[in-house]
N, CA, C and O atoms as a GROMACS GRO file, in nm:
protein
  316
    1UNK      N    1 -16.339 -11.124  -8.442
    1UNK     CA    2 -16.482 -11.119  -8.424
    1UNK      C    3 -16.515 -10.999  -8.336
    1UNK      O    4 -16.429 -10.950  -8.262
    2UNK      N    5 -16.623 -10.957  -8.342
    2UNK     CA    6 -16.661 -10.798  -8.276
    2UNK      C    7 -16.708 -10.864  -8.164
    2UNK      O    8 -16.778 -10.965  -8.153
    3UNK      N    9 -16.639 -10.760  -8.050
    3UNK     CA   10 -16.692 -10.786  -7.912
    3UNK      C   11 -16.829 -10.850  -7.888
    3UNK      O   12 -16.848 -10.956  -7.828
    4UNK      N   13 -16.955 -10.742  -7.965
    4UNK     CA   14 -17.080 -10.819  -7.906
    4UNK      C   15 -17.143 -10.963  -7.968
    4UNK      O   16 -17.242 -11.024  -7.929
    5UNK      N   17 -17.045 -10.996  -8.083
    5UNK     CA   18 -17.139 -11.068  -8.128
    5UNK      C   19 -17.012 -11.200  -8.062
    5UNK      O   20 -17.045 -11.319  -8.071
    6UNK      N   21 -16.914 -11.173  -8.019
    6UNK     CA   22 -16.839 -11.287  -7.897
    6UNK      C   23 -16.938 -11.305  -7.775
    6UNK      O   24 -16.993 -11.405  -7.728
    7UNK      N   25 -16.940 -11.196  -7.746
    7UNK     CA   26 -17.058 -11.194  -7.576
    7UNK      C   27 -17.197 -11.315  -7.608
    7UNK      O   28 -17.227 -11.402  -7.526
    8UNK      N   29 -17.260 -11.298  -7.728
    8UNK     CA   30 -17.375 -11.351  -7.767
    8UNK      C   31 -17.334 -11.534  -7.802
    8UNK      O   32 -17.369 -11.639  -7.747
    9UNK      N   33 -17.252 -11.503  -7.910
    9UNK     CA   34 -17.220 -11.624  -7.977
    9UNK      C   35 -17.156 -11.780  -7.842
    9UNK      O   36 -17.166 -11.902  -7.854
   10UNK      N   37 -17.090 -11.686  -7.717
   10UNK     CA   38 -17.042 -11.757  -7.619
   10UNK      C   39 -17.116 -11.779  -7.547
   10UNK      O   40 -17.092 -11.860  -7.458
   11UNK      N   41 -17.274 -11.694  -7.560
   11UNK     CA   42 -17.349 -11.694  -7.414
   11UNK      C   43 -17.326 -11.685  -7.339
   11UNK      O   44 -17.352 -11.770  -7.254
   12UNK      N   45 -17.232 -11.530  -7.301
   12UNK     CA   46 -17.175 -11.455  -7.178
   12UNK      C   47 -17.299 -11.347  -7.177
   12UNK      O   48 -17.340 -11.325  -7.063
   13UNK      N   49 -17.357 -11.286  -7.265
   13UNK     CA   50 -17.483 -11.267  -7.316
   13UNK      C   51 -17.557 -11.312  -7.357
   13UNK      O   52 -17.529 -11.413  -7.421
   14UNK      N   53 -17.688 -11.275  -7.350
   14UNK     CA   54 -17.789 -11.363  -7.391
   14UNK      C   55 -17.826 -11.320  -7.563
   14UNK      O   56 -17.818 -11.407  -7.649
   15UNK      N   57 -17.874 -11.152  -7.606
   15UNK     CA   58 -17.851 -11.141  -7.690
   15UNK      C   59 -17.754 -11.029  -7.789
   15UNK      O   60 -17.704 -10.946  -7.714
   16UNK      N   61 -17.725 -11.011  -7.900
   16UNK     CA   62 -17.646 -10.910  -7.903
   16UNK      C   63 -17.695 -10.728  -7.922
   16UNK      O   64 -17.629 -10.624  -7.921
   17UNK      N   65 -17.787 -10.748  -7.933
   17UNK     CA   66 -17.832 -10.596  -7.922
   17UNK      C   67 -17.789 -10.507  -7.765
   17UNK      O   68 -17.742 -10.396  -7.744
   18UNK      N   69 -17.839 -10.632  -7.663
   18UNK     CA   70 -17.785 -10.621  -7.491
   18UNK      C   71 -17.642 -10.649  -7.463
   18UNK      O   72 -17.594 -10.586  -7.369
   19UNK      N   73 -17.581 -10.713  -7.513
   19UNK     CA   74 -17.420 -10.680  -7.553
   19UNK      C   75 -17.387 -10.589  -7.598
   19UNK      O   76 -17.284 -10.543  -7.547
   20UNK      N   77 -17.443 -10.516  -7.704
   20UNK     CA   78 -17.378 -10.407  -7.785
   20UNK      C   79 -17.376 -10.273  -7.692
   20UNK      O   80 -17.287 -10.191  -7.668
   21UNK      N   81 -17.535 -10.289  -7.642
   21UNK     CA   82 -17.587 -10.145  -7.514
   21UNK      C   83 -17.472 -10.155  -7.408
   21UNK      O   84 -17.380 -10.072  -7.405
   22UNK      N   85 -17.483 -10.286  -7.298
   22UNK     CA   86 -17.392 -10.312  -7.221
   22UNK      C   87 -17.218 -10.248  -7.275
   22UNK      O   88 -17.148 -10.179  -7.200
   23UNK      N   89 -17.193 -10.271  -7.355
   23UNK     CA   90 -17.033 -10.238  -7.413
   23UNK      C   91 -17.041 -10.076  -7.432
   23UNK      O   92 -16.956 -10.003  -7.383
   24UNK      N   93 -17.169 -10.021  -7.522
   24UNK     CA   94 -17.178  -9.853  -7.510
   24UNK      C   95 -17.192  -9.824  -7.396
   24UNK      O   96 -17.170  -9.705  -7.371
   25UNK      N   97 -17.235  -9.914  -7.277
   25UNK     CA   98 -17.262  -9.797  -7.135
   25UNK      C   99 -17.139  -9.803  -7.074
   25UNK      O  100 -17.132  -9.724  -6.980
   26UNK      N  101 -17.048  -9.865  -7.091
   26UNK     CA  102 -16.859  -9.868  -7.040
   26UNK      C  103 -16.906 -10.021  -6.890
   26UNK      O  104 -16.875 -10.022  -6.771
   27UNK      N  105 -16.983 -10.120  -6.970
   27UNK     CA  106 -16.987 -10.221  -6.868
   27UNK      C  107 -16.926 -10.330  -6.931
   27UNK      O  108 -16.985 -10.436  -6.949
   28UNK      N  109 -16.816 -10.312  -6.963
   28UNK     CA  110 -16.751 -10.430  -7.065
   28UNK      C  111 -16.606 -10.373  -7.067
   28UNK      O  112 -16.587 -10.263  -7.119
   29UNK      N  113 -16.500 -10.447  -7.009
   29UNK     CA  114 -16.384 -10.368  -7.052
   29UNK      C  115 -16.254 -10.460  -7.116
   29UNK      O  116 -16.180 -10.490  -7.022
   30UNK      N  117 -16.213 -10.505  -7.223
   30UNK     CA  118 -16.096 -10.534  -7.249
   30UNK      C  119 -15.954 -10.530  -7.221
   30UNK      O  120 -15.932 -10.411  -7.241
   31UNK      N  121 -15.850 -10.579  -7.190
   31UNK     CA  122 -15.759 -10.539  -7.088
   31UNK      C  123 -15.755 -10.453  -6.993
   31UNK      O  124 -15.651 -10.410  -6.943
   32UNK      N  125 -15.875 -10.419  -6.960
   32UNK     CA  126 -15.826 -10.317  -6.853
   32UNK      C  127 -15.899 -10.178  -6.948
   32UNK      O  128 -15.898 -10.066  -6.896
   33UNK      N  129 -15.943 -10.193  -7.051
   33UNK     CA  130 -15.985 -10.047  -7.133
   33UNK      C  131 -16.134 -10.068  -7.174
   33UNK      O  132 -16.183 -10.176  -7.208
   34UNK      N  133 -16.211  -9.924  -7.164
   34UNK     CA  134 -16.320  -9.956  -7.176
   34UNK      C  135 -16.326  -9.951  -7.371
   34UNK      O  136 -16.256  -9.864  -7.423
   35UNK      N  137 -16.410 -10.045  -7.467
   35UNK     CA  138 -16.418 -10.023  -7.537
   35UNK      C  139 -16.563 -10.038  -7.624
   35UNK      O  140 -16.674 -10.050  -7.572
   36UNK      N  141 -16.539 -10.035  -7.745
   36UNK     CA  142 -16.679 -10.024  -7.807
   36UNK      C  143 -16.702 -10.165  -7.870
   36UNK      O  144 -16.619 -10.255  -7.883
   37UNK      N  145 -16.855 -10.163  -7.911
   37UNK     CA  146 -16.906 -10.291  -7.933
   37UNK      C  147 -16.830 -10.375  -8.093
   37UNK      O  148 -16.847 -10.488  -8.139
   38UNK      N  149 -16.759 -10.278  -8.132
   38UNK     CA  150 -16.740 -10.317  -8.278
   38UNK      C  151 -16.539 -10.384  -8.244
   38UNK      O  152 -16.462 -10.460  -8.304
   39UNK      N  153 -16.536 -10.331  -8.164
   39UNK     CA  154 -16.369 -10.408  -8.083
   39UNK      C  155 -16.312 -10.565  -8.136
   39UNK      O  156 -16.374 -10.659  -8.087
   40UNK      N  157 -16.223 -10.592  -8.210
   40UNK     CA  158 -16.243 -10.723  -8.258
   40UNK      C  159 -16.118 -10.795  -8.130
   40UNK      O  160 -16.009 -10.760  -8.086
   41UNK      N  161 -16.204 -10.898  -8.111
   41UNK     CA  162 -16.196 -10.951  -7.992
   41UNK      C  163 -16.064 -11.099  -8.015
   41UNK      O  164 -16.083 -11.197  -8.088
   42UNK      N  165 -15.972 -11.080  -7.956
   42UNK     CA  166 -15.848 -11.208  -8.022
   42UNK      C  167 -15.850 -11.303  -7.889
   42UNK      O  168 -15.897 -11.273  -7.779
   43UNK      N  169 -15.775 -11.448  -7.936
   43UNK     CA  170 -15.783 -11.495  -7.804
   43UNK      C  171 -15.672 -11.484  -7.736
   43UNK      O  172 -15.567 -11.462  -7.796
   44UNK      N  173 -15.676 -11.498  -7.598
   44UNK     CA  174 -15.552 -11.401  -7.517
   44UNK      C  175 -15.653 -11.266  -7.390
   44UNK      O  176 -15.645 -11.245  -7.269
   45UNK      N  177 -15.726 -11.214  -7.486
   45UNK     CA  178 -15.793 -11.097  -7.420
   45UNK      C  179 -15.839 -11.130  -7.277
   45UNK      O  180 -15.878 -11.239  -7.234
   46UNK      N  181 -15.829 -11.036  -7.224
   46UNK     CA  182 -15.916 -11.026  -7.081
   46UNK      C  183 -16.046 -10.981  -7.086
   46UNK      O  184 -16.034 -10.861  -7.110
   47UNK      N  185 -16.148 -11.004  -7.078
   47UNK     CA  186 -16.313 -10.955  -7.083
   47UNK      C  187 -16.289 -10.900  -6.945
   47UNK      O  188 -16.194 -10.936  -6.876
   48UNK      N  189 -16.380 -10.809  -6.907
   48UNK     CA  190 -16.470 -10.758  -6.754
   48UNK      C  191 -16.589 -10.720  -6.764
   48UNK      O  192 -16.617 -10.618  -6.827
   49UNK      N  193 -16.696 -10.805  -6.695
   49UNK     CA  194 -16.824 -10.724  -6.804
   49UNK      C  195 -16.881 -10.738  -6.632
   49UNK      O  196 -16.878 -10.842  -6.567
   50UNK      N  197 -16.924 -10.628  -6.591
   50UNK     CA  198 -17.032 -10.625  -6.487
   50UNK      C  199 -17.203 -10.557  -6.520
   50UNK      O  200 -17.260 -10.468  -6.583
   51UNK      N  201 -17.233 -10.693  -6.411
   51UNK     CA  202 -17.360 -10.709  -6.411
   51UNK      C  203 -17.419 -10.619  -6.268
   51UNK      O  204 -17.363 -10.651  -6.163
   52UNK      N  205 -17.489 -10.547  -6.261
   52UNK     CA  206 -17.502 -10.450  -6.130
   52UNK      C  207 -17.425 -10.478  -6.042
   52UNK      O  208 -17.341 -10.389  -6.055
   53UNK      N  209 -17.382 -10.562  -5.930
   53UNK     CA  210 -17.333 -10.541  -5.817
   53UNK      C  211 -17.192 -10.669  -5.834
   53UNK      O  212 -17.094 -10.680  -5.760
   54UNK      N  213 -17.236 -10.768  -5.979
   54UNK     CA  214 -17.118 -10.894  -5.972
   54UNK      C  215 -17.032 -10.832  -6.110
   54UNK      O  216 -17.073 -10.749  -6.190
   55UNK      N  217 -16.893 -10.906  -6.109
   55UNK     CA  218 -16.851 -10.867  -6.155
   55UNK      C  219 -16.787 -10.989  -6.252
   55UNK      O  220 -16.696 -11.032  -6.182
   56UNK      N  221 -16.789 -11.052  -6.353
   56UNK     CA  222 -16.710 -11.142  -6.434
   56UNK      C  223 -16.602 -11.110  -6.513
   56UNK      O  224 -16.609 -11.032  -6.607
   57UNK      N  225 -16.504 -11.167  -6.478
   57UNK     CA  226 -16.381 -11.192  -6.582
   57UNK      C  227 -16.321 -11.316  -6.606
   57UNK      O  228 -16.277 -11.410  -6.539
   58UNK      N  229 -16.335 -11.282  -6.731
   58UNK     CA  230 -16.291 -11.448  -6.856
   58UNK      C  231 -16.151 -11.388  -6.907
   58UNK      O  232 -16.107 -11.274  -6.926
   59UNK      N  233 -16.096 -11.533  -6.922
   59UNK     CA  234 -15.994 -11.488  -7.031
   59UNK      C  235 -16.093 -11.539  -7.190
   59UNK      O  236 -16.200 -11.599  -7.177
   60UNK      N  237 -16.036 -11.503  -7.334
   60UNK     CA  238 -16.095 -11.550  -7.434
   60UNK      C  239 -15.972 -11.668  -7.454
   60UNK      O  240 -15.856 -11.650  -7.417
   61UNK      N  241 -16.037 -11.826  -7.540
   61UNK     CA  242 -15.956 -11.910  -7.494
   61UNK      C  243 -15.932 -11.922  -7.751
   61UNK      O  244 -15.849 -11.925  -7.842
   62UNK      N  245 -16.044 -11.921  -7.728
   62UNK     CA  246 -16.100 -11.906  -7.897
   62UNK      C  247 -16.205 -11.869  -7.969
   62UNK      O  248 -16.321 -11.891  -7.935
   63UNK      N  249 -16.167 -11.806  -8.078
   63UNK     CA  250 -16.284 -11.757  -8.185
   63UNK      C  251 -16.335 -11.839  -8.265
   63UNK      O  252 -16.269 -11.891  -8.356
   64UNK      N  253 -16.496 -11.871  -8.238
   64UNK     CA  254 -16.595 -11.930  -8.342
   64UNK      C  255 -16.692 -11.865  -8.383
   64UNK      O  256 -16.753 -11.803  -8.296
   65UNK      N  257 -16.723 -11.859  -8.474
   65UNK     CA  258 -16.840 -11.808  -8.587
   65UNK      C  259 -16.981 -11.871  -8.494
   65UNK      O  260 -17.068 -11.798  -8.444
   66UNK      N  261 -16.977 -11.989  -8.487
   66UNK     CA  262 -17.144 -12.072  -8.402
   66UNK      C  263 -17.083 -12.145  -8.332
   66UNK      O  264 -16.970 -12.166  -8.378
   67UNK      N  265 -17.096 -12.178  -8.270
   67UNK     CA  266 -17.127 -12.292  -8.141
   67UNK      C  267 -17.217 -12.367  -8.040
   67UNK      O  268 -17.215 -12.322  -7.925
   68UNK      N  269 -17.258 -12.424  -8.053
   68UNK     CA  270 -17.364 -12.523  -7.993
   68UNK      C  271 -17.354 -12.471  -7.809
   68UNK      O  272 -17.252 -12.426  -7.756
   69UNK      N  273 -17.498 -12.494  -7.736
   69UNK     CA  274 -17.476 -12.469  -7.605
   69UNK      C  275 -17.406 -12.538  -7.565
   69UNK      O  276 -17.324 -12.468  -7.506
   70UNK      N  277 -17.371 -12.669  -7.554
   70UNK     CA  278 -17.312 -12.731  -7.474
   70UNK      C  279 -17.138 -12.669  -7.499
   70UNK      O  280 -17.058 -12.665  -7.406
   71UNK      N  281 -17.115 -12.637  -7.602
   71UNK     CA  282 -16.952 -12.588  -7.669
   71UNK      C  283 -16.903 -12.469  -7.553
   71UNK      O  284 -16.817 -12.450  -7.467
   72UNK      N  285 -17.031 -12.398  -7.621
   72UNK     CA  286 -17.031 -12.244  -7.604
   72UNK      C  287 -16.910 -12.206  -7.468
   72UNK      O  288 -16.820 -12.121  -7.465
   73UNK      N  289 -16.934 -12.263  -7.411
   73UNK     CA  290 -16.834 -12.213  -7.245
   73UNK      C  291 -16.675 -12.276  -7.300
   73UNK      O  292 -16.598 -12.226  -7.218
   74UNK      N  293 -16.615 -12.337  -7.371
   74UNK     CA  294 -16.512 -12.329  -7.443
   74UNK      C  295 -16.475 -12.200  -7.484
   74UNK      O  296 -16.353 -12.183  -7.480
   75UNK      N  297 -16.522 -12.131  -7.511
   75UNK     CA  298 -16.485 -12.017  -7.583
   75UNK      C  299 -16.380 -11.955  -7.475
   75UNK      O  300 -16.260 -11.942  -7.498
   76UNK      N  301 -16.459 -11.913  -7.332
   76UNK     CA  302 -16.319 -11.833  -7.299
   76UNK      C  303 -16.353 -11.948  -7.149
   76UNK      O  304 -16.436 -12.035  -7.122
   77UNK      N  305 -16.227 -11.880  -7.080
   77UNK     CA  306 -16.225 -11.953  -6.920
   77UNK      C  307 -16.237 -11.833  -6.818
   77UNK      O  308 -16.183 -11.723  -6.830
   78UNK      N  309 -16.309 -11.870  -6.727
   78UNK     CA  310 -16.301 -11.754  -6.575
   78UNK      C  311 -16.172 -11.735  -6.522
   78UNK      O  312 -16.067 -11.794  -6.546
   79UNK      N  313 -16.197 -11.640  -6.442
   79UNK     CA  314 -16.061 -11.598  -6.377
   79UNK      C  315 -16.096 -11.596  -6.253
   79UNK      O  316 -16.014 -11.565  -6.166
   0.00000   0.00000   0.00000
């Protein structure tokens, strides 16, 4: 699944157009590498996505197509 539409679909983002920008401005990084919004995202990965001054990192735990809010935070776990 492509990075932004993981960010959206997990509600680590809210939507994916602001995922996609966020990932082009290098505020999103995958192991340790900055990459682009189209990045297909496996589970295992390390996310880093900062928000002005905080900083979040998830591991990804699994890939779903939809998920319900209450699901949604299944997807990956904090670090």
């Amino acid at each position: 699944m492509r990075l932004d539409k993981f960010l959206k679909v997990s509600r680590l983002i809210k939507r994916r157009t602001v995922a996609h920008d966020a990932a082009d401005a290098g505020r999103v990084t995958v192991n340790g590498k900055e990459v682009k919004p189209s990045y297909q995202v496996k589970p295992g990965d390390i996310l880093e996505l900062t928000f002005g001054q905080r900083t979040l990192k998830v591991e990804v735990t699994e890939i779903r197509e939809t998920t319900r809010k209450e699901e949604a935070a299944t997807m990956y776990r904090e670090l």
